[in-house]
PDB file with SEQRES, HELIX, SHEET and CRYST1 records, atoms N, CA, C and O in Angstrom:
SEQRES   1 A   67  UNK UNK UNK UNK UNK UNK UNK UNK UNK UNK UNK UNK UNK          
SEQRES   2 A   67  UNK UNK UNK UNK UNK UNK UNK UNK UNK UNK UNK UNK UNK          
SEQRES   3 A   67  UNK UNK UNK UNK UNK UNK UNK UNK UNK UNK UNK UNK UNK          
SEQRES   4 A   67  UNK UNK UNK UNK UNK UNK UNK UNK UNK UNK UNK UNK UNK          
SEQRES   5 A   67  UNK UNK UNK UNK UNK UNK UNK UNK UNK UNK UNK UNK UNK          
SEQRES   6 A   67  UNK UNK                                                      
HELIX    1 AA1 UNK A   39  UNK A   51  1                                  13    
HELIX    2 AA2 UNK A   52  UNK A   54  5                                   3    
HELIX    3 AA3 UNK A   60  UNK A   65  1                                   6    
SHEET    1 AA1 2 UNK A   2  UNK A   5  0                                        
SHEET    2 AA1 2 UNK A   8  UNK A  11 -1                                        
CRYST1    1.000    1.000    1.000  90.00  90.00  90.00 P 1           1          
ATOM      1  N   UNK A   1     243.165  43.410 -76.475  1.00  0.00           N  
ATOM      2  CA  UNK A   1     243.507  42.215 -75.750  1.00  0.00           C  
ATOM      3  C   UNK A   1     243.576  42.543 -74.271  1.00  0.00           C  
ATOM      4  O   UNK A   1     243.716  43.704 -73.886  1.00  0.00           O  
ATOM      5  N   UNK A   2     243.478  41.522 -73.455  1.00  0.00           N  
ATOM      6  CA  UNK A   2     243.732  41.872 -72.179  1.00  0.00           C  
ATOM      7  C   UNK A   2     244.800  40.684 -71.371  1.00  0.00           C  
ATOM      8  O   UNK A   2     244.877  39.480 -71.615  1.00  0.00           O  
ATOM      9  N   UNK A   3     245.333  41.245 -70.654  1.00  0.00           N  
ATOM     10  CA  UNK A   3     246.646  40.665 -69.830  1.00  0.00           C  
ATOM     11  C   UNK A   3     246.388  41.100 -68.581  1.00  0.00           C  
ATOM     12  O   UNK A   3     245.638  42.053 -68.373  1.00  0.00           O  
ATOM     13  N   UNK A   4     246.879  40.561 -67.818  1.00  0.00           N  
ATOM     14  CA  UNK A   4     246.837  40.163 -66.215  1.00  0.00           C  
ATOM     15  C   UNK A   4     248.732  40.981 -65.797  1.00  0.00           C  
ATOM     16  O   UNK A   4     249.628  40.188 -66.088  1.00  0.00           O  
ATOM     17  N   UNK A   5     249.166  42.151 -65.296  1.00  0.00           N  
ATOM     18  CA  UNK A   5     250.022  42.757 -65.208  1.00  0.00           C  
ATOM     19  C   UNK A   5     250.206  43.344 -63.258  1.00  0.00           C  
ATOM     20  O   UNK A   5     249.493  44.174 -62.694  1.00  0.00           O  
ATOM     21  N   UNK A   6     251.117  42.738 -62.789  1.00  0.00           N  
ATOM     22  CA  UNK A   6     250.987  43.288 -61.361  1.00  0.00           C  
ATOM     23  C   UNK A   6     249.565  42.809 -60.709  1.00  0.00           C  
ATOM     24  O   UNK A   6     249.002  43.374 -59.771  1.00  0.00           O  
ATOM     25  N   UNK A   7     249.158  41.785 -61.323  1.00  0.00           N  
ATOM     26  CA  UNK A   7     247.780  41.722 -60.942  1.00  0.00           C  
ATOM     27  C   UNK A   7     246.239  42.274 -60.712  1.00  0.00           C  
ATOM     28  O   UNK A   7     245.257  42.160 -59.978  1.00  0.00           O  
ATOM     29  N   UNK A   8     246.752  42.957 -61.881  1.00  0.00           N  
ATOM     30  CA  UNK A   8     245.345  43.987 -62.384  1.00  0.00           C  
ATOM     31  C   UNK A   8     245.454  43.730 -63.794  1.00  0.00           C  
ATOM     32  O   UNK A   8     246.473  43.653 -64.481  1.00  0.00           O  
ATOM     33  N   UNK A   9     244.172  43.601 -64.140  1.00  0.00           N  
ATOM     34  CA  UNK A   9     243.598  43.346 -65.575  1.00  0.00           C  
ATOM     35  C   UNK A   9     244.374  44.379 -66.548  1.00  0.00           C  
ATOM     36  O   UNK A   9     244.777  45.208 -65.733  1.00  0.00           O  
ATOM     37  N   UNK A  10     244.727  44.722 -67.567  1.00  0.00           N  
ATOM     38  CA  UNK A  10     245.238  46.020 -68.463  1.00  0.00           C  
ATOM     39  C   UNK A  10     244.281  45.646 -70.231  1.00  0.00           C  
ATOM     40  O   UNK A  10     243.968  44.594 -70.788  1.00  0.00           O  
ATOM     41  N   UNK A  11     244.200  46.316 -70.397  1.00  0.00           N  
ATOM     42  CA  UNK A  11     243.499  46.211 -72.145  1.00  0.00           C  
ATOM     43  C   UNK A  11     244.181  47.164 -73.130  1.00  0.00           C  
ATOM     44  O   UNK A  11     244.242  48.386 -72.988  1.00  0.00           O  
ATOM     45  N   UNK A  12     244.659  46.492 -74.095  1.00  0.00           N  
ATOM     46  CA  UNK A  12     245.712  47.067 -75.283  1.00  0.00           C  
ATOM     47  C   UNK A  12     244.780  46.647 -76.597  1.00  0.00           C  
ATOM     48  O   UNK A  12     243.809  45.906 -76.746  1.00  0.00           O  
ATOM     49  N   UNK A  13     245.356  47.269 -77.237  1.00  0.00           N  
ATOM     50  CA  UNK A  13     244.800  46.797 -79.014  1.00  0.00           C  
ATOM     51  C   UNK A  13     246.292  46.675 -79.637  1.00  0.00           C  
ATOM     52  O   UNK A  13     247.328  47.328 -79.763  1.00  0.00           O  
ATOM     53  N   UNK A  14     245.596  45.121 -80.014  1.00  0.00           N  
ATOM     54  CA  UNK A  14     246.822  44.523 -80.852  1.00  0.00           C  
ATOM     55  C   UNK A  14     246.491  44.425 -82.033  1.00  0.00           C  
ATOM     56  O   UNK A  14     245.318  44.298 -82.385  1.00  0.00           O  
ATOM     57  N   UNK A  15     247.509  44.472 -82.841  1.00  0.00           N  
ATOM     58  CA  UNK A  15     247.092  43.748 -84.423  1.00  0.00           C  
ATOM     59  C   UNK A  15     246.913  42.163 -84.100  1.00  0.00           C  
ATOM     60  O   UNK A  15     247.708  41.531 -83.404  1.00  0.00           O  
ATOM     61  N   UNK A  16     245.450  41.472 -84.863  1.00  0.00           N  
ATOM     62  CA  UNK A  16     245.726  39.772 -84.670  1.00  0.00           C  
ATOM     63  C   UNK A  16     245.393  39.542 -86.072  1.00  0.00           C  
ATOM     64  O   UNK A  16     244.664  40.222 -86.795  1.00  0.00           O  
ATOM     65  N   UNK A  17     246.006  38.535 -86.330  1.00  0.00           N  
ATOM     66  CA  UNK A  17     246.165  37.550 -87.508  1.00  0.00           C  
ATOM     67  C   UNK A  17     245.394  36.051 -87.335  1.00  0.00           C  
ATOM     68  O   UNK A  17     245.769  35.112 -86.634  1.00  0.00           O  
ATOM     69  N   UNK A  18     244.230  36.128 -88.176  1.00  0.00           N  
ATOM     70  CA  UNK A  18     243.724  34.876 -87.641  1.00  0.00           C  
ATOM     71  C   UNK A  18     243.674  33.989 -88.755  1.00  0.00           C  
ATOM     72  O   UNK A  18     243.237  34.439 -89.814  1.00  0.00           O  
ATOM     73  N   UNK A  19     244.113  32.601 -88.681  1.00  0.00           N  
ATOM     74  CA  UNK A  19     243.983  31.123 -89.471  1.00  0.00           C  
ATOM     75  C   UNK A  19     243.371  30.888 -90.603  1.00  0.00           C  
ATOM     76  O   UNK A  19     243.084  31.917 -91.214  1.00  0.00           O  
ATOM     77  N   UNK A  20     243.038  29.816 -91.152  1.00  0.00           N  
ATOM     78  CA  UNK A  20     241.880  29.713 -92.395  1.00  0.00           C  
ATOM     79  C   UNK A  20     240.634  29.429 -91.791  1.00  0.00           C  
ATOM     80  O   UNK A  20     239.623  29.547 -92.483  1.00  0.00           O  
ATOM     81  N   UNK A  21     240.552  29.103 -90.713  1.00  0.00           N  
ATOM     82  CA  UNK A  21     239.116  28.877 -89.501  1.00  0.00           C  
ATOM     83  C   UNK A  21     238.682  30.193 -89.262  1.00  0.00           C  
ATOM     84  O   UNK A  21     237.472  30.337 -89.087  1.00  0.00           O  
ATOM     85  N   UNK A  22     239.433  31.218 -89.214  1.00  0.00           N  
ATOM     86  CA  UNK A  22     238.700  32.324 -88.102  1.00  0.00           C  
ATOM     87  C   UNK A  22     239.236  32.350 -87.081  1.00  0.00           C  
ATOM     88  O   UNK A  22     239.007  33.302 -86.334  1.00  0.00           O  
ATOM     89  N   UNK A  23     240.108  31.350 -86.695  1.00  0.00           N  
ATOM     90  CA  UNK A  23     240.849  31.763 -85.276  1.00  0.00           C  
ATOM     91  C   UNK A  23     241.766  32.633 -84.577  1.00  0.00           C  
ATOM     92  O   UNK A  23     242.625  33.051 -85.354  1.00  0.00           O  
ATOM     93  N   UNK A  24     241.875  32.982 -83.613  1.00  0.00           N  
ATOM     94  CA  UNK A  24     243.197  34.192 -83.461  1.00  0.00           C  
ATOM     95  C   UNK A  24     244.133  32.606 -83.988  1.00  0.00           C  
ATOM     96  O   UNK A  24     243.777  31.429 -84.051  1.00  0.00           O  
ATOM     97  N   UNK A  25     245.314  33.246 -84.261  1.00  0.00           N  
ATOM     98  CA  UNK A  25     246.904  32.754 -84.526  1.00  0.00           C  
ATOM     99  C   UNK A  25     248.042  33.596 -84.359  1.00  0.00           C  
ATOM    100  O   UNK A  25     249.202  33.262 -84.597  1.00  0.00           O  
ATOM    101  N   UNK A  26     247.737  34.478 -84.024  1.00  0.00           N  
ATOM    102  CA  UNK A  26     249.038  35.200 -83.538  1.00  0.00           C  
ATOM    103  C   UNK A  26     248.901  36.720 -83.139  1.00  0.00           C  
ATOM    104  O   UNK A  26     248.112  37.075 -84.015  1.00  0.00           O  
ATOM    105  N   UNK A  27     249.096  37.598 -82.556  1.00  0.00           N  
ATOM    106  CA  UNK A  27     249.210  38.796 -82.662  1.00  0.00           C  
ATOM    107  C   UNK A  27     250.573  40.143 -82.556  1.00  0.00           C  
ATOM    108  O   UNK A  27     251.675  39.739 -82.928  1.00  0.00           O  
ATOM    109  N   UNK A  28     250.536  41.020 -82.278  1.00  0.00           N  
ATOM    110  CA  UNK A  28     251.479  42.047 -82.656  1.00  0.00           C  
ATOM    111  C   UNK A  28     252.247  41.789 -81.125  1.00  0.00           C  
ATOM    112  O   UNK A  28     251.461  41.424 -80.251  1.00  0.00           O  
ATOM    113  N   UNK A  29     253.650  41.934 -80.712  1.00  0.00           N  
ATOM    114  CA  UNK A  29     254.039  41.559 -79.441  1.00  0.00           C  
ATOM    115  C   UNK A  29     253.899  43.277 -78.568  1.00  0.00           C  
ATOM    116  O   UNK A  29     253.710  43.327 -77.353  1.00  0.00           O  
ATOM    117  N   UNK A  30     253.991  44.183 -79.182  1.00  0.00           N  
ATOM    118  CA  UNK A  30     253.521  45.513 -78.672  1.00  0.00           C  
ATOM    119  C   UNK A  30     252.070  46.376 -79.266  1.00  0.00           C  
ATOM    120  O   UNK A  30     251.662  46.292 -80.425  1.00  0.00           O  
ATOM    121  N   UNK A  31     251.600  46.986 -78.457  1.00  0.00           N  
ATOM    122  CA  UNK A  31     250.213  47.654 -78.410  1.00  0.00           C  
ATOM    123  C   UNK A  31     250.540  48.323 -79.798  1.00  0.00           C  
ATOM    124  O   UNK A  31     251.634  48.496 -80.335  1.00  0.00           O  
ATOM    125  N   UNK A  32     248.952  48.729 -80.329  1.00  0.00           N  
ATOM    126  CA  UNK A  32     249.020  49.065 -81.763  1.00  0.00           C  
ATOM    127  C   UNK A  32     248.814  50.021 -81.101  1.00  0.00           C  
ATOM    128  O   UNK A  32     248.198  50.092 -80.037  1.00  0.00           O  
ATOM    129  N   UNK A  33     249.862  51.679 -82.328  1.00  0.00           N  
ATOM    130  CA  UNK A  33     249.201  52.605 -82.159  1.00  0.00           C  
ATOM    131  C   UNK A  33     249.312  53.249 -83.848  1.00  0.00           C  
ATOM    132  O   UNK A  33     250.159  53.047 -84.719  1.00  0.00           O  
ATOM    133  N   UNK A  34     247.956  54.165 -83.841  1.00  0.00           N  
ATOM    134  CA  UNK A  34     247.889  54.919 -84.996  1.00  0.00           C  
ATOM    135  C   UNK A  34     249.072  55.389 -85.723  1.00  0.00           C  
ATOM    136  O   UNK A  34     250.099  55.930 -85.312  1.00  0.00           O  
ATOM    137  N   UNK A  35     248.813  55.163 -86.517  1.00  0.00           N  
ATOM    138  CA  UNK A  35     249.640  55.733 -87.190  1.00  0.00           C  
ATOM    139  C   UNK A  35     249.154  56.409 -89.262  1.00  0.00           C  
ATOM    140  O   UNK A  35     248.086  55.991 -89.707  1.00  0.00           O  
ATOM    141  N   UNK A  36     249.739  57.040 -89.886  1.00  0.00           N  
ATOM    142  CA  UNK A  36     248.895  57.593 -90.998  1.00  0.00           C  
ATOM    143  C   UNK A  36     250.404  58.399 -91.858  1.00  0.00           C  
ATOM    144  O   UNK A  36     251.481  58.710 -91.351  1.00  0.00           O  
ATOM    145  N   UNK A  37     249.903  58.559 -93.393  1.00  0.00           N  
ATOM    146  CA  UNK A  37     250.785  59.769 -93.857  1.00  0.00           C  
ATOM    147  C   UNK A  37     250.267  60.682 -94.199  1.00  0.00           C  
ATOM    148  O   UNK A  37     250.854  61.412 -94.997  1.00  0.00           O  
ATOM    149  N   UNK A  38     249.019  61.002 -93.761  1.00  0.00           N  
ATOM    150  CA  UNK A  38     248.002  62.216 -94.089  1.00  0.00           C  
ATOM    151  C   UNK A  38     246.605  62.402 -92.733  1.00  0.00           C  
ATOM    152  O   UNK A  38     246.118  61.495 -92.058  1.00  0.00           O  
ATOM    153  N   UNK A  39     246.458  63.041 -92.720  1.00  0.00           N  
ATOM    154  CA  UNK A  39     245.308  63.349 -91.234  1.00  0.00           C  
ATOM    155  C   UNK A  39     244.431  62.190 -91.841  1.00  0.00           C  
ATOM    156  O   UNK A  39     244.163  61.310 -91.024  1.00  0.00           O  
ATOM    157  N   UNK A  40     244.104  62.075 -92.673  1.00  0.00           N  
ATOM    158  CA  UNK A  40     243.241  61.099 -94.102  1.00  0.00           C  
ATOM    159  C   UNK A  40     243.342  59.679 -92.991  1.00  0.00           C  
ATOM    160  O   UNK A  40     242.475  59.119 -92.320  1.00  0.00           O  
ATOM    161  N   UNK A  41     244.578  59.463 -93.137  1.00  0.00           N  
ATOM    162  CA  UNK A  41     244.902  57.634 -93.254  1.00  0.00           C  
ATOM    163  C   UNK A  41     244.890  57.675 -91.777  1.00  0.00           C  
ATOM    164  O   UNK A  41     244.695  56.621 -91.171  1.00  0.00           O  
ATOM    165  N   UNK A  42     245.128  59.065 -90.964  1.00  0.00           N  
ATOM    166  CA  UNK A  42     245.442  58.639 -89.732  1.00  0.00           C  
ATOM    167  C   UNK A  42     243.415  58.148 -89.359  1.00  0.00           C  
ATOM    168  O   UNK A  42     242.892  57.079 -89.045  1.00  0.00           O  
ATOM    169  N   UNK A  43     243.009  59.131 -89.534  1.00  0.00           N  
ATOM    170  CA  UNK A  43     241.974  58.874 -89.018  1.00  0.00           C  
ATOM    171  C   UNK A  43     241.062  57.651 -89.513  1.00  0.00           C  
ATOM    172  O   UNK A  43     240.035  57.396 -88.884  1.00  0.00           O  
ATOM    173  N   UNK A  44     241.361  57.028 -90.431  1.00  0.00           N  
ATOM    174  CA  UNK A  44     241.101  55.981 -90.835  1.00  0.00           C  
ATOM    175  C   UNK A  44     241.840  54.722 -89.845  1.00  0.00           C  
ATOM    176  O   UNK A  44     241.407  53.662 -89.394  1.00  0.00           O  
ATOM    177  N   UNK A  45     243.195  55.437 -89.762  1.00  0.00           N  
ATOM    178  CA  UNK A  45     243.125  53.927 -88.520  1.00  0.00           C  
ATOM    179  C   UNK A  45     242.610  54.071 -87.067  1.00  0.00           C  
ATOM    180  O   UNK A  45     242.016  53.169 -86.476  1.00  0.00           O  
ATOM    181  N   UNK A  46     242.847  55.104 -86.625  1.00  0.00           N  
ATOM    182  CA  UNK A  46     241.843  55.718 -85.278  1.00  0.00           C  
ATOM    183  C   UNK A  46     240.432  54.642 -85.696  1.00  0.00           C  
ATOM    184  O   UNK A  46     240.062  53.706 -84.987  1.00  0.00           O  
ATOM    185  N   UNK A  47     239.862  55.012 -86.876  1.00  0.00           N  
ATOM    186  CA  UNK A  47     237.960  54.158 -86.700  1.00  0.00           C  
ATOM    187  C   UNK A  47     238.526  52.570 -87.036  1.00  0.00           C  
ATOM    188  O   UNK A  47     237.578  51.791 -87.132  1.00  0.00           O  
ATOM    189  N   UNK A  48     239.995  51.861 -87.254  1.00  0.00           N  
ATOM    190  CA  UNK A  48     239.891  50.631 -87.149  1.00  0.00           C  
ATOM    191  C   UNK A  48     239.662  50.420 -85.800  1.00  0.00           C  
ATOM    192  O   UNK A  48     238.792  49.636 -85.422  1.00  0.00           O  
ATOM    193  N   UNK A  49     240.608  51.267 -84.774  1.00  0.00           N  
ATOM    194  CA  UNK A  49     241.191  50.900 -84.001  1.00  0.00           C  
ATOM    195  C   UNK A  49     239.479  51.301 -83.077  1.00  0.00           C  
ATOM    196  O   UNK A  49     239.553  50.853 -81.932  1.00  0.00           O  
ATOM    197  N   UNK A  50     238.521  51.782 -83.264  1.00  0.00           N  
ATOM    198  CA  UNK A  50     237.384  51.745 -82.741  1.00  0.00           C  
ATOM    199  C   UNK A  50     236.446  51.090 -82.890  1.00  0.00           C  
ATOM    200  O   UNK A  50     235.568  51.097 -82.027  1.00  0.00           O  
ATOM    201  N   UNK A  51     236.338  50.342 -83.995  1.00  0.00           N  
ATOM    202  CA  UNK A  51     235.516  48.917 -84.283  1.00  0.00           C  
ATOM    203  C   UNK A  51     236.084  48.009 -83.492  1.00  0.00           C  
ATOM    204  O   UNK A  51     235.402  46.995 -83.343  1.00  0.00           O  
ATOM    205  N   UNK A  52     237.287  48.038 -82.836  1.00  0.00           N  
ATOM    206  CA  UNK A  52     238.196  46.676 -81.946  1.00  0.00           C  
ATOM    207  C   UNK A  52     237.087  46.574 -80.665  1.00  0.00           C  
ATOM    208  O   UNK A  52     237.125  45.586 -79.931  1.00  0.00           O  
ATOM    209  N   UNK A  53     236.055  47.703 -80.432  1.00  0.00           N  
ATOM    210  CA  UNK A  53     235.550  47.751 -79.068  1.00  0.00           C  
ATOM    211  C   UNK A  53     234.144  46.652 -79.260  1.00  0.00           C  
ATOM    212  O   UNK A  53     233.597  46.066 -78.326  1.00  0.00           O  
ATOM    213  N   UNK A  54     233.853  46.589 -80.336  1.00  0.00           N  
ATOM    214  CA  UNK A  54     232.234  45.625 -81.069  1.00  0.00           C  
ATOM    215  C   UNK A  54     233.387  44.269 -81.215  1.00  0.00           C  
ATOM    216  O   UNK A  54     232.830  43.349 -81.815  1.00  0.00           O  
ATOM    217  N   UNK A  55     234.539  43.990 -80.904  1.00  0.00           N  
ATOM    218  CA  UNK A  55     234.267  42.707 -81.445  1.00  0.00           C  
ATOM    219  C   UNK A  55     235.332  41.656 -79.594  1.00  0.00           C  
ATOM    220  O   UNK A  55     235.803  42.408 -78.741  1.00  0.00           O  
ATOM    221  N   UNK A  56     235.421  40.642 -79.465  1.00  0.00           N  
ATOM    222  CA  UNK A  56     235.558  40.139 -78.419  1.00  0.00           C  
ATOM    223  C   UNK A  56     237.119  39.987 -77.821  1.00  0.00           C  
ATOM    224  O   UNK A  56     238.139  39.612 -78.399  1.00  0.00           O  
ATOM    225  N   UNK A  57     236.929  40.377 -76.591  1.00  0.00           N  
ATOM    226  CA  UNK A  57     238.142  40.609 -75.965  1.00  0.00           C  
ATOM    227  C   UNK A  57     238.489  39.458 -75.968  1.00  0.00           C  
ATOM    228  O   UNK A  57     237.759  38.491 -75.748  1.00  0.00           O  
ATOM    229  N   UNK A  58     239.938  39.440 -76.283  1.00  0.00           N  
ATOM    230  CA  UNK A  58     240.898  38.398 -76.596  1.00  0.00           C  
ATOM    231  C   UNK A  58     242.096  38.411 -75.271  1.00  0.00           C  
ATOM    232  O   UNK A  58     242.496  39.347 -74.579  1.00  0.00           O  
ATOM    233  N   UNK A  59     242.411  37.108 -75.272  1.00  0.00           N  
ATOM    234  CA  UNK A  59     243.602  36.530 -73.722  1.00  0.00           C  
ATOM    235  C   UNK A  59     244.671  35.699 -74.720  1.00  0.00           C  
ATOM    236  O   UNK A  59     244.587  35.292 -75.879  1.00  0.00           O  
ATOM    237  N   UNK A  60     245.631  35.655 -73.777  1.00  0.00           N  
ATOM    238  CA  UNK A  60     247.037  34.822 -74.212  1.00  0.00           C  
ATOM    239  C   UNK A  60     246.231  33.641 -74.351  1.00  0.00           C  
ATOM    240  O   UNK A  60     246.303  33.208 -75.501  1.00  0.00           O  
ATOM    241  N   UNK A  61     245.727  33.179 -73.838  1.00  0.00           N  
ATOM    242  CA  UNK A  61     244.549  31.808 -73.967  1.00  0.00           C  
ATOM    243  C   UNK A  61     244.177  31.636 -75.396  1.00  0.00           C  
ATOM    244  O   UNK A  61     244.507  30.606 -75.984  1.00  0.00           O  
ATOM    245  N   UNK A  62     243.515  32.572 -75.988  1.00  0.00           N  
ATOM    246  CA  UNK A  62     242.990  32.400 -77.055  1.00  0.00           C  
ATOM    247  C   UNK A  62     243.806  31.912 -77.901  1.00  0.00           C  
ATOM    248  O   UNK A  62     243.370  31.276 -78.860  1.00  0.00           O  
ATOM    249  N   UNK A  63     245.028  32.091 -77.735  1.00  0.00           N  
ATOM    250  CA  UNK A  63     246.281  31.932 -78.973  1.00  0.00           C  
ATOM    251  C   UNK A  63     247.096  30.771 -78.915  1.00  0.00           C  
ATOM    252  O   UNK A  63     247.814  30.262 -79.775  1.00  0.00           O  
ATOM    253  N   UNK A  64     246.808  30.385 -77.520  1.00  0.00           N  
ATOM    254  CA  UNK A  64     247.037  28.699 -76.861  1.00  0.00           C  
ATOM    255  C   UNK A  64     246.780  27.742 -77.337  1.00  0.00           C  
ATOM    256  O   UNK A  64     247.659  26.939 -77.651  1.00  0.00           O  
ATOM    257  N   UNK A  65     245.404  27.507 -77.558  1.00  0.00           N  
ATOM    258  CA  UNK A  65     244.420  27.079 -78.018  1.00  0.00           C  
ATOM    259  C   UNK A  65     244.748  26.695 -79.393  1.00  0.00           C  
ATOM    260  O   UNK A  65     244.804  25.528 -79.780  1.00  0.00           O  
ATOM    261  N   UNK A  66     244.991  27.876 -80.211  1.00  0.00           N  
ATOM    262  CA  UNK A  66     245.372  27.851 -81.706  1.00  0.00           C  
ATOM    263  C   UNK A  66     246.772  27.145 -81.877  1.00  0.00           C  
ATOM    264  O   UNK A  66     247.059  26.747 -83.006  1.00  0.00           O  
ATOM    265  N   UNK A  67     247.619  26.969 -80.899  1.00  0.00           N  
ATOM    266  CA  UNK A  67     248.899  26.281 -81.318  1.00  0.00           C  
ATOM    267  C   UNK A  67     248.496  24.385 -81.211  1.00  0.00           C  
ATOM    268  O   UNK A  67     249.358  23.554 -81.497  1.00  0.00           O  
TER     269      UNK A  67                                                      
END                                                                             
């Protein structure tokens, strides 16, 4: 996601939860980070958290919209 902070752009990865449409509807209120209970699971969320870069940067806007 990206946010507007001190007035410079910043980009985080959030968890989002989207609707029965496909829409964003909500997301995580702090930045996702990896986490795992085996090198296994960790690195399995590391490659979620790298597919987030193929799909479209998301704004507080987007979630506006959805309310």
């Amino acid at each position: 996601m990206k946010f507007t902070q001190d007035n410079e752009d910043v980009y985080q990865i959030h968890e989002v939860h989207y609707d029965e449409n496909d829409k964003p509807s909500m997301y995580t209120e702090n930045a996702y980070a990896p986490i795992g209970e085996s090198k296994l699971e960790l690195f399995k969320e590391f490659q979620m958290m790298l597919e987030a870069f193929d799909k479209p940067v998301l704004t507080e806007l987007d979630f506006k919209e959805a309310e």
